[in-house]
C-alpha positions as CSV (number, residue, x, y, z in Angstrom):
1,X,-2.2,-21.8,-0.2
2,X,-3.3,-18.4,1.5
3,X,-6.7,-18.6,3.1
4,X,-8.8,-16.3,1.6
5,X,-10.6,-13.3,2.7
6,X,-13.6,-13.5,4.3
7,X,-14.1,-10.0,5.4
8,X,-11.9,-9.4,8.2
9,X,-9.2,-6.2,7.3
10,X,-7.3,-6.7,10.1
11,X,-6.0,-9.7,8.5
12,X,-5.1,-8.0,5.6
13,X,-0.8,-7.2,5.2
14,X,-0.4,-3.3,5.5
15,X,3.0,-0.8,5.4
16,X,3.8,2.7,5.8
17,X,3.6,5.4,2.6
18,X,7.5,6.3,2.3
19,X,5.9,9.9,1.6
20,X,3.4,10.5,4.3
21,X,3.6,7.7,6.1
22,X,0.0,7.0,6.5
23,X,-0.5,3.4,7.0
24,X,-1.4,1.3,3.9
25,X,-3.4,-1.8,3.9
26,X,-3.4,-4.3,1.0
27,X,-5.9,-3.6,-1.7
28,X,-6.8,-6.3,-4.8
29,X,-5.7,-3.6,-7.5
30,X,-1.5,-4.1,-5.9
31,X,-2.3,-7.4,-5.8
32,X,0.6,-8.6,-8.5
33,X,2.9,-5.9,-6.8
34,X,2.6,-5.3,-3.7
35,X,5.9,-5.1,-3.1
36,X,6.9,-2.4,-5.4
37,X,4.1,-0.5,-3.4
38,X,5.6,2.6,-1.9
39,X,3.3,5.4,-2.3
40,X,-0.7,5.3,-1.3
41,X,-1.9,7.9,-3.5
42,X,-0.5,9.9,-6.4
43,X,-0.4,12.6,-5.0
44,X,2.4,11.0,-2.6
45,X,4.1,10.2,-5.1
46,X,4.8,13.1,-6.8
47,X,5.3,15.0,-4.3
48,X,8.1,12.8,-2.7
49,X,9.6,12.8,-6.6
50,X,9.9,16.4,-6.6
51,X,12.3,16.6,-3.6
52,X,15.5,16.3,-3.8
C-alpha cells in the first residue's frame, strides 16, 4: 500500500516532457496513467507532433 500524501511534493514521482523537457511532477488528474504521460502541456504536444 503507498503511503499517502501528506503535503510534501518532493515526495511526489516526477519525469522529463519528451518535448521541452521541463521537469514534470505527478499530478492526481495522470493518476490512472502516468505512464503514458509524455507531454506536460498541450501545447508540448503538438508541437513535438508537428515535427517530423
Amino acid at each position: 500500500m503507498k503511503p499517502a500524501f501528506r503535503g510534501n511534493k518532493a515526495a511526489l514521482p516526477a519525469k522529463r516532457c519528451a518535448a521541452c523537457g521541463r521537469t514534470m511532477v505527478w499530478r492526481k488528474k495522470w493518476q490512472r496513467d502516468w505512464d503514458a504521460v509524455k507531454y506536460c502541456s498541450e501545447r508540448c504536444r503538438r508541437q513535438r507532433a508537428a515535427q517530423p
